[in-house]
N, C-alpha and C positions, 0 to 999 in steps of 0.2 A: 520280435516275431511272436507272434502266438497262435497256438491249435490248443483246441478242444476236441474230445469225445463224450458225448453221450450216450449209458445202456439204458436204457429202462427196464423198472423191475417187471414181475406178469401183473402186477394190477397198474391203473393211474395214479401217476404221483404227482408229487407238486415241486420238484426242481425246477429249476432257469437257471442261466447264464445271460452276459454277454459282456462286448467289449468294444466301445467307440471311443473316437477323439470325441475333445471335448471343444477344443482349439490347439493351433497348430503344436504346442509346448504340452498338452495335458492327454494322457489317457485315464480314459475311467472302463476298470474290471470290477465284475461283480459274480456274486452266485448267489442264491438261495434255495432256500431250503422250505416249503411250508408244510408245517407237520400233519400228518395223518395220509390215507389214501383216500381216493373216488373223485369223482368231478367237484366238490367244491374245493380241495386244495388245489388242484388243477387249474380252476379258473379263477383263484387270489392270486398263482403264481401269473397265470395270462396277464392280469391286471397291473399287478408290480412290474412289471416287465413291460408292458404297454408305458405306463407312467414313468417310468426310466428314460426310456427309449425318446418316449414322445417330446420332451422339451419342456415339462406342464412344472418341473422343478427350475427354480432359478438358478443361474449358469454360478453365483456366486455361494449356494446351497452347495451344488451337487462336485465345485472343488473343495469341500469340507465332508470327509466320511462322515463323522458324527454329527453333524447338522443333517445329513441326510438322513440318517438312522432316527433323528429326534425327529423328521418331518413325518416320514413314513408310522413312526409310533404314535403320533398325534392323528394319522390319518386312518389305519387301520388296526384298531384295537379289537384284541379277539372274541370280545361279550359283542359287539357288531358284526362279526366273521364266521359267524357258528362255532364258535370257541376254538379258531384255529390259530395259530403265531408264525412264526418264522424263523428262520438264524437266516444269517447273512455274511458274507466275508464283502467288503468294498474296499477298494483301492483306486488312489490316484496318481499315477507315477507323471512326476514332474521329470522331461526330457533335460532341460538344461543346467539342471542341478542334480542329474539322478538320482531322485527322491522319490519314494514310494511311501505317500502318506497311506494309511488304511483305517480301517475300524474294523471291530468282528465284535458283533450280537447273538453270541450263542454256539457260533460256526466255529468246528472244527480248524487250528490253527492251519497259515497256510506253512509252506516250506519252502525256505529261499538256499540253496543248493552253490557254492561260492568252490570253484574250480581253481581257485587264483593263492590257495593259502601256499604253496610249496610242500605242501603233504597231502594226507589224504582229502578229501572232497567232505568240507562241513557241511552243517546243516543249522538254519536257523530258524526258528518258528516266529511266525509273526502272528501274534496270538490278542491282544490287548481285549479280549474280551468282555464284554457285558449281556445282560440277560436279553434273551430273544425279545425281538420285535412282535412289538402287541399283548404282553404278555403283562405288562404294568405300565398305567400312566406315567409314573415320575419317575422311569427310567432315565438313567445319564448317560449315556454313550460317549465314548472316550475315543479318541483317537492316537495314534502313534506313527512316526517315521522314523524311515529304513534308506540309508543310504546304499545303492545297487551299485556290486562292483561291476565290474565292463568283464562278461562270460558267463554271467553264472546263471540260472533258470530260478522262479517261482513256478511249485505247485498250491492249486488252489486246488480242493478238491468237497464232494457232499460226503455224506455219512456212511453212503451208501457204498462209497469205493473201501471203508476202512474198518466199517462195520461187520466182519466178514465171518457167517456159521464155521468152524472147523471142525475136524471128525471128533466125536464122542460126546457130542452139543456143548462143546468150547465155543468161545470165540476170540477171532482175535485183538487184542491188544494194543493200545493206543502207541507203546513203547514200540512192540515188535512189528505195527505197520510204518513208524519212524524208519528202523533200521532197514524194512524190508523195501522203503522208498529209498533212502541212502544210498543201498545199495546198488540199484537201478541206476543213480544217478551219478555211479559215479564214474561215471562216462558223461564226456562232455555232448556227446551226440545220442543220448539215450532220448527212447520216443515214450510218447504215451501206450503205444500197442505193446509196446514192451513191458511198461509197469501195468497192464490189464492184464497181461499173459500170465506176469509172475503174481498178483491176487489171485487169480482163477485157477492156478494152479491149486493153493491152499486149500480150497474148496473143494467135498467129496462132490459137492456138484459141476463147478464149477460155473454154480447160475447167482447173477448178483438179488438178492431177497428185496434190496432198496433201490430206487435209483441212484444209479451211479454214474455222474458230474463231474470232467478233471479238464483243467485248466493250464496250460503249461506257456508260461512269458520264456523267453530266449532274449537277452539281452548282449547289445552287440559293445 
């Protein structure tokens, strides 16, 4: 199963998601991220996300995270983009092998959440990161997989969920939004509204500054 939320911040941003079969054995999730605010990161993200969607990538590309990452970096390089780039988290979970290959270009790792150890609820980061998309031609993008036990959730999430102002112009902490998702999750029926509620908590605003993008797989 999978749900998503989107907030948007008070300006335009340039987040996307989404998440289709590919064929009957393949999903492909994805997010992005394009840097800056106003309507040009806005309409690179439209574009990316049109080009995903649309089919214009070959079927045998787009079951390869990092061949997808090296297309898109061959495609939209940011001295062509008004000097904008992207991060990206992609994943391709294979059903009949429960295999979660992925890539991540800059993005925020995601968090695979495993209910099945006999004690507390771990946490795994699926991170294999390389530098944002468009940001250098002879990028290599790397790819990695993730065997998914039968229970357990992936969060994918933007910057903008974890990037979060705290009182006395803090912020918070890569460490302490780990544990602050952990915690949430460790419950096997924890929701997304739930992990928005305890962010916004932290905040004296409790208004997200980024846009904020969360992805949540449920694996049967």
């Amino acid at each position: 199963r999978v749900k998503s939320r989107y907030l948007p911040s008070r300006e335009l941003g340039g987040d996307c998601f989404g998440y289709t079969w590919i064929d009957g054995d393949h999903l492909l999730i994805y997010l992005i991220d394009v840097s800056g605010h106003g309507i040009e990161p806005a309409l690179l993200s439209v574009s990316l996300h049109n080009m995903i969607r649309s089919g214009s990538l070959a079927t045998e590309t787009v079951l390869a995270p990092d061949a997808v990452l090296s297309e898109l970096n061959r495609l939209f390089q940011m001295e062509k983009q008004n000097d904008h780039y992207f991060t990206m988290w992609l994943g391709v979970y294979e059903t009949h092998s429960r295999t979660m290959r992925y890539a991540n270009a800059g993005h925020p790792p995601a968090f695979l959440f495993d209910h099945t150890t006999g004690v507390a609820t771990s946490v795994t980061e699926l991170s294999s990161t390389s530098a944002p998309v468009g940001m250098f031609e002879d990028t290599v993008f790397a790819s990695a997989t993730h065997v998914v036990p039968p229970g357990c959730q992936i969060l994918i999430y933007s910057d903008g969920a974890s990037e979060i102002a705290l009182a006395d112009d803090r912020q918070l902490t890569s460490k302490k939004f780990k544990d602050l998702c952990t915690r949430v999750a460790s419950s096997p029926d924890w929701t997304l509204d739930e992990l928005i509620k305890a962010i916004q908590e932290l905040s004296p605003t409790g208004v997200f500054e980024d846009d904020c993008s969360l992805i949540q797989l449920t694996f049967a």
